[in-house]
N, C-alpha and C positions, 0 to 999 in steps of 0.2 A: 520435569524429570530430565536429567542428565545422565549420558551415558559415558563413561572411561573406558577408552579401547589403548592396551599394551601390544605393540609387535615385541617382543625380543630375540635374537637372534643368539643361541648358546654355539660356543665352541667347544668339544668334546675329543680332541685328538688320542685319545688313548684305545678310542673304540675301532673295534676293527669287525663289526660285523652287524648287518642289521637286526640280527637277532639281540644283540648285544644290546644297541640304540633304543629297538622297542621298549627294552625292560627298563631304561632312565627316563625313557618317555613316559610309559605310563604309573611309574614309581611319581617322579616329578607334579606329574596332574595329578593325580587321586592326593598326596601332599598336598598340594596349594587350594584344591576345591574344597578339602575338609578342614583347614587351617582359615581362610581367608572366605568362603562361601561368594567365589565368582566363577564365571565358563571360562574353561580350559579346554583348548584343544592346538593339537600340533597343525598348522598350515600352510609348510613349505616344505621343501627340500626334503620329500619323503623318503624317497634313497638316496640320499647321499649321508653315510654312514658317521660322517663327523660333524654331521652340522645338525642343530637342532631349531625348529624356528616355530615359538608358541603365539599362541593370540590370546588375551588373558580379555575380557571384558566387565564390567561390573555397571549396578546403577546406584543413583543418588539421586537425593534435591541440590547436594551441595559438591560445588565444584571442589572444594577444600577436602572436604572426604574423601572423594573420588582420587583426589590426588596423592592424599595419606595411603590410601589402600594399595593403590599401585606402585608406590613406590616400599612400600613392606613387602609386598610379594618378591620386587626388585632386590630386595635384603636378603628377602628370606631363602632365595634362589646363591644369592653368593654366599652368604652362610654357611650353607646346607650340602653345596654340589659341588662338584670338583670340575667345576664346568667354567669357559672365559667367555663373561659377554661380549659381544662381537657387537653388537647394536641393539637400540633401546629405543623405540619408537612409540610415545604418548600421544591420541589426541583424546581432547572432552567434546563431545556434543550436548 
């Protein structure tokens, strides 16, 4: 068993409020958990209202999978959101 763990790091400058932020937050995760079936949750930079910074994990037998999956959520996040990745952090165990 192999596990894919994603940092990404979103930049969001048009948000000006953390009420604002929560609602891309949790709009963002419930998207990607019910689209892609991995854990989402936000893990850094709680208030600070322009930055967003998610932990995405998923498993596999195959590191090739794991790598397909994460990198469509990576898609599907620039696609979707009016959001600048700032950084992209992959590793597989």
């Amino acid at each position: 068993m192999k596990i894919g763990c994603l940092e990404i790091k979103l930049g969001a400058p048009w948000v000006h409020s953390l009420k604002e932020k929560r609602m891309i937050v949790r709009s963002l995760v419930a998207k990607i958990r019910n689209t892609f079936n991995v854990s989402v949750h936000e893990i850094d930079d709680h208030d600070v209202h322009q930055q967003i910074v998610l932990g995405i994990t998923t498993g596999s037998n195959s590191t090739a999978q794991l790598q397909s999956v994460l990198d469509q959520v990576v898609n599907f996040i620039e696609s979707n959101y009016e959001v600048s990745i700032d950084e992209i952090q992959i590793d597989i165990l």
